[in-house]
Backbone as numpy.savetxt, mean C-alpha at the origin, in Angstrom:
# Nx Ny Nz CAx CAy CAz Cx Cy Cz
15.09 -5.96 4.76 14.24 -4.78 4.76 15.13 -3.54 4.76
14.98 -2.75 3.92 15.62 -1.41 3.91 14.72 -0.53 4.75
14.98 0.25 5.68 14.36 1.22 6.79 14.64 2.08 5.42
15.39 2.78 5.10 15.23 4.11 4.83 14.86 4.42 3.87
13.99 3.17 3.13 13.03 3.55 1.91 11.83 2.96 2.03
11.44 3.21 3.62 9.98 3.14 3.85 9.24 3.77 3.71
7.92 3.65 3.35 6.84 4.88 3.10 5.94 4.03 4.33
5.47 5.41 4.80 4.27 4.65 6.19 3.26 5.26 5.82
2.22 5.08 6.11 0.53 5.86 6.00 -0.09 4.86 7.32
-0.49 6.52 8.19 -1.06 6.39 9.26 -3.18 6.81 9.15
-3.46 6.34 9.97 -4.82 6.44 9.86 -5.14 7.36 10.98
-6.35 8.08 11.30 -6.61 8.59 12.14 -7.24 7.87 13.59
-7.56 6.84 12.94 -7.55 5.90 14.38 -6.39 4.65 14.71
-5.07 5.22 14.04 -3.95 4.83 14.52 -3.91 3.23 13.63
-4.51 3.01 12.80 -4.13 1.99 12.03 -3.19 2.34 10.58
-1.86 1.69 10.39 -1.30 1.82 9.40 -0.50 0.85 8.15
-0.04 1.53 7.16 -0.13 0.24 6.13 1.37 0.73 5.63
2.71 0.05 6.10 4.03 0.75 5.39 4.53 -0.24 4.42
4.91 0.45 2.94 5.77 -0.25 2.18 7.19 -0.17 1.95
7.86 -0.87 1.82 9.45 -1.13 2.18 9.47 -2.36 1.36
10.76 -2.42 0.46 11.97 -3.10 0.19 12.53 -4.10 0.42
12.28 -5.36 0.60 12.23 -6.59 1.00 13.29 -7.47 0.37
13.75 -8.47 0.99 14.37 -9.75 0.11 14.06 -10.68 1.37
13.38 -11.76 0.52 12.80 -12.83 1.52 13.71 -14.02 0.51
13.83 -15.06 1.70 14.83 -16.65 1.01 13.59 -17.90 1.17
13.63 -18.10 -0.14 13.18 -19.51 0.09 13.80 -20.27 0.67
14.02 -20.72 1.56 14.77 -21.46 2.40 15.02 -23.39 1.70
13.75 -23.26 1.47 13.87 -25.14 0.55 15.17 -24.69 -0.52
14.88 -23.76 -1.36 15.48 -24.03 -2.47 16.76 -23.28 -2.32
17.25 -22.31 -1.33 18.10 -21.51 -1.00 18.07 -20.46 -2.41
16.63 -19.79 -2.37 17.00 -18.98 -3.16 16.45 -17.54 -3.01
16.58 -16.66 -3.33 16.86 -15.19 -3.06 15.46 -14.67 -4.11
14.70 -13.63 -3.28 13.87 -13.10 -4.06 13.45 -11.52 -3.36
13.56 -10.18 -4.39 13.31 -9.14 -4.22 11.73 -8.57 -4.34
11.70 -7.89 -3.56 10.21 -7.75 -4.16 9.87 -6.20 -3.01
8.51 -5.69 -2.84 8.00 -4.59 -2.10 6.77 -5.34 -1.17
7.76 -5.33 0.46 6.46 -6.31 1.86 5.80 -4.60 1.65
4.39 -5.28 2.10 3.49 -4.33 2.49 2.58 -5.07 3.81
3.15 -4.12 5.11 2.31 -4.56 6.59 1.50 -3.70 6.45
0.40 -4.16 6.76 -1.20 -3.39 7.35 -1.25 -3.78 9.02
-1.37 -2.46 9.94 -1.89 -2.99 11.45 -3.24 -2.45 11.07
-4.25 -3.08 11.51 -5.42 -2.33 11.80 -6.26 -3.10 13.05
-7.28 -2.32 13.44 -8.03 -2.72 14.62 -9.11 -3.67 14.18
-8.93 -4.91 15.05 -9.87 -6.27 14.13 -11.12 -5.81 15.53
-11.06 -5.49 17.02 -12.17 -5.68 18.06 -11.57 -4.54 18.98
-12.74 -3.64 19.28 -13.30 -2.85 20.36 -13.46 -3.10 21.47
-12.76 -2.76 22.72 -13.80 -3.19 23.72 -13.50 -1.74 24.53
-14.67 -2.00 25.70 -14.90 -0.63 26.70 -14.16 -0.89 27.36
-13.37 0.50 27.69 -12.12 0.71 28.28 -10.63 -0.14 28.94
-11.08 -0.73 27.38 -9.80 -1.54 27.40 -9.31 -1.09 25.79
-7.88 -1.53 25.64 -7.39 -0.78 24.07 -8.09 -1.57 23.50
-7.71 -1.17 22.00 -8.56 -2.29 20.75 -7.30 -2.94 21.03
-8.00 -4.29 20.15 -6.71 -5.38 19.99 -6.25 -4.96 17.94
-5.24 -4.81 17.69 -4.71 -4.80 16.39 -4.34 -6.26 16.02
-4.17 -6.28 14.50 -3.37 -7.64 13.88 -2.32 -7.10 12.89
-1.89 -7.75 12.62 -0.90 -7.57 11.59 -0.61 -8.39 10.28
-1.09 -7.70 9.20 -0.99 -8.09 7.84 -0.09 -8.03 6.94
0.73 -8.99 6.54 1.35 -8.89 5.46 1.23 -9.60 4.15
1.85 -8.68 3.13 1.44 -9.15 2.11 2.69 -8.99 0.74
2.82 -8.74 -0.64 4.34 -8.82 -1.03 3.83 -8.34 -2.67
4.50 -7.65 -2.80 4.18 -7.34 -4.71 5.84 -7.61 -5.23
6.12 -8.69 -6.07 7.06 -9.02 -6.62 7.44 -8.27 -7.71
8.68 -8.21 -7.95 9.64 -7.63 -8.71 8.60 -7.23 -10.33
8.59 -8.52 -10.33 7.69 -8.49 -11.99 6.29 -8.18 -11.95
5.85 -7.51 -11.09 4.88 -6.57 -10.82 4.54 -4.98 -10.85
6.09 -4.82 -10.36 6.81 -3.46 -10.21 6.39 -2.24 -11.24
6.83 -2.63 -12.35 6.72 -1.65 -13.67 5.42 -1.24 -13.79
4.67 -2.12 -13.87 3.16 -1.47 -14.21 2.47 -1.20 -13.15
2.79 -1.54 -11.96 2.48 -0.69 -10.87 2.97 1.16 -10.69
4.33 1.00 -11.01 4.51 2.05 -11.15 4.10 3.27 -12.16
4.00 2.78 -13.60 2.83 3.03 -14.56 1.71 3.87 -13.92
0.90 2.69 -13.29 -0.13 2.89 -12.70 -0.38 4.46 -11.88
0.85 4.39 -11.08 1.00 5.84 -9.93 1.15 6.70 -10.68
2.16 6.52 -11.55 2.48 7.56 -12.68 1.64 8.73 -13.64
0.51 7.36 -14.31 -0.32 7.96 -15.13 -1.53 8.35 -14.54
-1.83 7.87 -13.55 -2.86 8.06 -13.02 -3.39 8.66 -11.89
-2.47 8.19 -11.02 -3.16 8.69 -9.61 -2.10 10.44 -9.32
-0.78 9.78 -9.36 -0.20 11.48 -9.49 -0.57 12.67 -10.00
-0.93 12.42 -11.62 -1.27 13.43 -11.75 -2.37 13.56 -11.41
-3.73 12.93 -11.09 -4.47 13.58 -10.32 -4.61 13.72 -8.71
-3.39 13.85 -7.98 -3.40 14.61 -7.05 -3.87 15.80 -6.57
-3.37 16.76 -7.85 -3.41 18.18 -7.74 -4.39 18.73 -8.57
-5.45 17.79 -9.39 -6.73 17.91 -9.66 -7.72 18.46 -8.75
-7.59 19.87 -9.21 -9.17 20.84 -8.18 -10.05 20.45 -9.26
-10.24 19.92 -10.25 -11.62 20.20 -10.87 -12.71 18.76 -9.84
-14.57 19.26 -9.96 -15.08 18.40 -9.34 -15.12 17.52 -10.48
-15.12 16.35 -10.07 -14.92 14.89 -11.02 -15.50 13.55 -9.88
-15.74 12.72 -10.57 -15.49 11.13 -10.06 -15.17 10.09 -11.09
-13.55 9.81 -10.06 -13.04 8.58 -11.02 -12.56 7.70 -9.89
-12.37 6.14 -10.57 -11.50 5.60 -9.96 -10.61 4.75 -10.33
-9.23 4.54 -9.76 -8.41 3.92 -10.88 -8.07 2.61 -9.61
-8.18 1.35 -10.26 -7.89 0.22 -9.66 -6.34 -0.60 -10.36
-5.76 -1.09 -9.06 -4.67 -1.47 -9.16 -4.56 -3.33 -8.97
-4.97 -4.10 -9.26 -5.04 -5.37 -8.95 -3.39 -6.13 -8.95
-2.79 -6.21 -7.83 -1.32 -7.22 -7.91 -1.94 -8.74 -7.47
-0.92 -9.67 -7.61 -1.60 -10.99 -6.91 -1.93 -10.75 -5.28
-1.24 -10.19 -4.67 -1.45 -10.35 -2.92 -2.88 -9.11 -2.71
-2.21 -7.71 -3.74 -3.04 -6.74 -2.48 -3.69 -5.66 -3.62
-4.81 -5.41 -3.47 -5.78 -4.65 -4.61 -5.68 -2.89 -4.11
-4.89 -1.85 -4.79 -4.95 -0.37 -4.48 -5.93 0.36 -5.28
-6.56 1.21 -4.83 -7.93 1.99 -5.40 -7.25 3.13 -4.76
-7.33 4.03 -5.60 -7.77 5.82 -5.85 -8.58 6.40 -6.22
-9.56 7.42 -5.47 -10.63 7.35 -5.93 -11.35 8.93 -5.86
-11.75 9.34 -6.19 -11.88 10.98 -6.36 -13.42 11.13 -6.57
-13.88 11.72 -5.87 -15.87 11.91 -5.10 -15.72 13.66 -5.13
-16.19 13.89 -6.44 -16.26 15.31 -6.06 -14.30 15.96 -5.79
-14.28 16.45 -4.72 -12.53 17.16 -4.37 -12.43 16.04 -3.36
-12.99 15.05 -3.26 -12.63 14.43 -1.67 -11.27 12.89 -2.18
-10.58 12.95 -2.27 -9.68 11.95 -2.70 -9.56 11.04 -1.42
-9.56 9.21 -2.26 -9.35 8.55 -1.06 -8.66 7.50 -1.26
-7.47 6.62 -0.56 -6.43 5.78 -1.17 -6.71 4.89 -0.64
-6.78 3.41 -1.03 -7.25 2.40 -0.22 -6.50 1.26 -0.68
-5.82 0.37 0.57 -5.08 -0.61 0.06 -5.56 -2.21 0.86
-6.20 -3.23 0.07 -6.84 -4.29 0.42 -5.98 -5.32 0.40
-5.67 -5.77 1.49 -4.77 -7.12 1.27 -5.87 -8.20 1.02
-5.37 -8.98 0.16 -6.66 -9.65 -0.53 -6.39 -11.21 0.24
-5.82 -11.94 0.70 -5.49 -13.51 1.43 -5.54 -13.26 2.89
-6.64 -12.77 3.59 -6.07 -12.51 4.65 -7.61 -13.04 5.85
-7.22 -13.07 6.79 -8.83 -13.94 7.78 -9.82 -13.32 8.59
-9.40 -11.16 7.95 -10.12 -10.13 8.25 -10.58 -9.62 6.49
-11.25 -10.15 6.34 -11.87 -9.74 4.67 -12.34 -8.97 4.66
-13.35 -7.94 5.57 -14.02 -6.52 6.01 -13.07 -5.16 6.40
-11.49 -6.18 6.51 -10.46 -4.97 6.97 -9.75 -4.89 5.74
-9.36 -3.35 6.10 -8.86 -2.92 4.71 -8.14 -1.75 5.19
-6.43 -0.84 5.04 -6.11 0.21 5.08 -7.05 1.35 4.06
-7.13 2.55 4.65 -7.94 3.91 3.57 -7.62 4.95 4.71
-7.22 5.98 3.38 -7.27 7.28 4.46 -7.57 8.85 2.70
-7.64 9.38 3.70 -8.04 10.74 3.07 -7.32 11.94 3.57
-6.58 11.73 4.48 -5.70 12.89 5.10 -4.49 12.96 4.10
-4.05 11.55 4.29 -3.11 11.35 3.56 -2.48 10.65 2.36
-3.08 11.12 1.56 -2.92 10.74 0.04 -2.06 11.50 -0.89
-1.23 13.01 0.26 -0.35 13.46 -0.51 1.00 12.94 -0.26
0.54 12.14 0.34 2.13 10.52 0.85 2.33 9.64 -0.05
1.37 9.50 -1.03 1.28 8.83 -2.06 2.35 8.26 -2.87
3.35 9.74 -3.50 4.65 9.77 -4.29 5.70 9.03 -3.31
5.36 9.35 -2.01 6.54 7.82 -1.48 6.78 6.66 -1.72
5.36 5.77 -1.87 5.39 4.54 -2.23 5.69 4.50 -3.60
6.01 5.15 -4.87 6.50 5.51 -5.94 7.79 5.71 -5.78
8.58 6.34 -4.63 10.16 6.02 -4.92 10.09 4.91 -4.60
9.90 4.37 -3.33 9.77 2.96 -2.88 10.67 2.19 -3.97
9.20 1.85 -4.73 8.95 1.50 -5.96 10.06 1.16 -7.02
10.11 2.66 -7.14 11.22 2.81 -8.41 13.16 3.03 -7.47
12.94 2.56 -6.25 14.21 2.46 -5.62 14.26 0.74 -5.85
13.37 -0.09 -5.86 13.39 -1.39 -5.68 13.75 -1.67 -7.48
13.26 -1.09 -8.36 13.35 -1.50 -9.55 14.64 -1.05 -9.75
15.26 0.03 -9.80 16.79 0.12 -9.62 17.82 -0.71 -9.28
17.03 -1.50 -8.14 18.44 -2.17 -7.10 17.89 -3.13 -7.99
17.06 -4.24 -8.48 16.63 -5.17 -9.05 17.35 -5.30 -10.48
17.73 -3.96 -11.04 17.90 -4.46 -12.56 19.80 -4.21 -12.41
């Protein structure tokens, strides 16, 4: 894991989803594979005056995923960041592990990242504060495709 090409996105009720730079080993085959982990904490149960209990999700977008993901940020969701006009669109990102949606309601922009294999199917990272954090997970990205080629 590389720390210093993490991107984090925090939620306002303290649930968050960071992507970082990974090399995980198959251990059977002793072999080496690069790719972008993505952890989700979020709150699975409530209780009165006791904390929530969190879990922890992970999930992995491989190397040969990379490019058209990045595509994706590129053509789409960046430049409409800084879109004031009122509109509704939404642009969907489908990898094998984890499904990203951007989505624009009027000026209200909202980023949402679904880990799709997981034994909370109703939980999902989204925020709206912070979607101008966005271009992080894009160096991320294009720091991993660098070190990869």
């Amino acid at each position: 894991m590389d720390e210093n090409e993490k991107a984090i996105f925090r939620s306002g009720f303290g649930e968050t989803v960071a992507f970082y730079p990974a090399e995980i080993i198959n251990l059977k085959e002793n072999k080496k594979l690069n790719g972008l982990a993505v952890e989700s904490n979020f709150i699975v149960k409530y209780y009165d005056n006791r904390p929530e209990v969190f879990t922890k999700e992970t999930a992995w977008i491989g190397v040969d995923e990379i490019p058209e993901l990045i595509v994706w940020f590129e053509n789409y969701v960046i430049p409409s960041l800084d879109n004031s006009k009122k509109r509704t669109v939404k642009y969907i990102f489908n990898s094998k592990e984890i499904q990203f949606k951007f989505e624009i309601y009027n000026n209200t922009q909202t980023f949402t990242i679904i880990i799709k294999d997981t034994n909370y199917k109703d939980k999902y990272f989204w925020t709206e504060t912070k979607v101008k954090d966005i271009p992080n997970i894009l160096k991320s990205l294009k720091y991993l495709q660098a070190k990869s080629s």
